[in-house]
N, C-alpha and C positions, 0 to 999 in steps of 0.2 A: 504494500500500500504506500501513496505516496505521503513524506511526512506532510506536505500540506493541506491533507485532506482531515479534517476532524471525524472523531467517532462517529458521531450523530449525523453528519454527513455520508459517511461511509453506510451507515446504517439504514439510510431512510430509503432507497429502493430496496433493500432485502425486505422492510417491514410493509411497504406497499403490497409487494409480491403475496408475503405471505399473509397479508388479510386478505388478497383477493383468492386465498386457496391453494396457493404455491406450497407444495409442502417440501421441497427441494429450499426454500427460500426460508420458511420455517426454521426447518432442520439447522441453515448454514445461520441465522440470527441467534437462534440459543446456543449455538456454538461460538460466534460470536462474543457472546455478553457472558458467558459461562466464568471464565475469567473474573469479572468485575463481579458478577454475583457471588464470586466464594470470597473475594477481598474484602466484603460487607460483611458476605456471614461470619466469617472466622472469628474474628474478635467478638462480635455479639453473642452468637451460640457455639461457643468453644467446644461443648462437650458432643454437639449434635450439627458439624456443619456442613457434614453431609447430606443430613436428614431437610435443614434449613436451605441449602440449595438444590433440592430436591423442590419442596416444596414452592419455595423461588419461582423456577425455571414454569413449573408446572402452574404459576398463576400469569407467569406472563403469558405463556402460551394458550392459556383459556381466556384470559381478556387483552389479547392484542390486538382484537377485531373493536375492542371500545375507543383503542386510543386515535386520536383524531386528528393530529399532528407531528408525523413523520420525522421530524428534528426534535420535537421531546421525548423520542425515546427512552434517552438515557436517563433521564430525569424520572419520567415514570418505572423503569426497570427500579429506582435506585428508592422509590417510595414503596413499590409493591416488596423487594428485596428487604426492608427494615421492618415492615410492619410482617412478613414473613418470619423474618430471625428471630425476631420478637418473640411473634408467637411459639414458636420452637423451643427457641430458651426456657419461656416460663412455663413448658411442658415438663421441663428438665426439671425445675424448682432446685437444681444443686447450687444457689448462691449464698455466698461468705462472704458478707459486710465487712468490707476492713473500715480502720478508723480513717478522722479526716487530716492532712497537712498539707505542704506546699506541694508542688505538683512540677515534675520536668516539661514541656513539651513533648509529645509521642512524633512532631517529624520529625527530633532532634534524635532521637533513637531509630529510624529506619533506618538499615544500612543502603547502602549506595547500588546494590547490585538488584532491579527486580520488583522492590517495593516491597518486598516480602518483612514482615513483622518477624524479630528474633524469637526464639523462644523462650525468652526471660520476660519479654514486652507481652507476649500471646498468654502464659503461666499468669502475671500478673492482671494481666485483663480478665481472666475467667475467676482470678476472685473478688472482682469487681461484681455489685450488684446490678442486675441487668436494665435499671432506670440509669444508674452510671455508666455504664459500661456502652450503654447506647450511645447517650448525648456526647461523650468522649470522643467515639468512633467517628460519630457525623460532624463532629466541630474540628476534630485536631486532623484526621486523616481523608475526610471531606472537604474542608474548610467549607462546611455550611455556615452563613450565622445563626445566632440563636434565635432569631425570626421566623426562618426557613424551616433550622430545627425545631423549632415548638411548634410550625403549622403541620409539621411531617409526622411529626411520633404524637399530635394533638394536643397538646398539654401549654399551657400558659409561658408565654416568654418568660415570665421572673422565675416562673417553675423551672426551665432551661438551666438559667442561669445559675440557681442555686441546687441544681444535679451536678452542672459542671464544676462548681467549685469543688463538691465535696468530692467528687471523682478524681480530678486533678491533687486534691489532697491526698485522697486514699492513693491514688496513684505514686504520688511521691515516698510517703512512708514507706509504702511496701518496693519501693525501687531502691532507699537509703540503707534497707536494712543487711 
């Protein structure tokens, strides 16, 4: 692909195709997005995110004939994808509140190769409670703001905002220790 072609660009004839019934066109878009759907779930449903991109792939693919603008693909994949993990997670019920402190950045810990989450950063996040462990995810490794965030997971912007403090604290304690 060319690098100056964007996702969403790249995207949007596969996604016509396969609303109009293209299942070759289908096939090649959840393969596609496949990718970006497990980078979502990972850290959300740590224990299940196989299970959670499963399910993922499986709501996009039953409502991609609703979405109605071909360039917001990714934007919808990336809302049906959280309210997905979500759900998954709290199927799990295995979360361990850690307490609250100051908090590192989580881009400052990706390494450089892939975008892939280490496994001390991934360890730490799955004992994050999964109201934290959410808004974390969408803010530091999204760079959604807390606007977008609170209209996406539904919950009040100052609710956002004070998920994310206490996450970025628990985050940091359990990264100091």
């Amino acid at each position: 692909m060319d690098d100056d072609v964007r996702p969403w660009d790249a995207a949007a004839p596969l996604v016509r195709a396969a609303q109009s019934g293209d299942a070759l066109a289908m096939d090649d878009l959840l393969k596609l997005v496949t990718p970006y759907v497990t980078r979502l779930c990972a850290p959300i449903a740590p224990d299940d995110t196989a299970d959670a991109v499963q399910e993922s792939l499986l709501a996009v693919f039953r409502g991609l004939r609703g979405l109605r603008d071909p360039q917001a693909f990714y934007g919808w994949v990336r809302a049906v994808t959280v309210r997905e993990a979500v759900r998954v997670a709290r199927r799990s019920a295995s979360e361990t509140p850690a307490d609250p402190e100051e908090i590192v950045r989580l881009r400052d810990l990706l390494p450089g190769i892939g975008g892939e989450l280490s496994v001390e950063v991934r360890d730490l996040l799955a004992r994050l409670p999964l109201r934290h462990r959410t808004v974390l995810v969408l803010r530091e490794l999204e760079g959604m703001d807390e606007r977008a965030t609170a209209e996406l997971i539904g919950v009040p912007e100052g609710t956002v905002k004070s998920r994310l403090s206490r996450a970025r604290s628990s985050f940091r304690k359990a990264w100091t220790r």
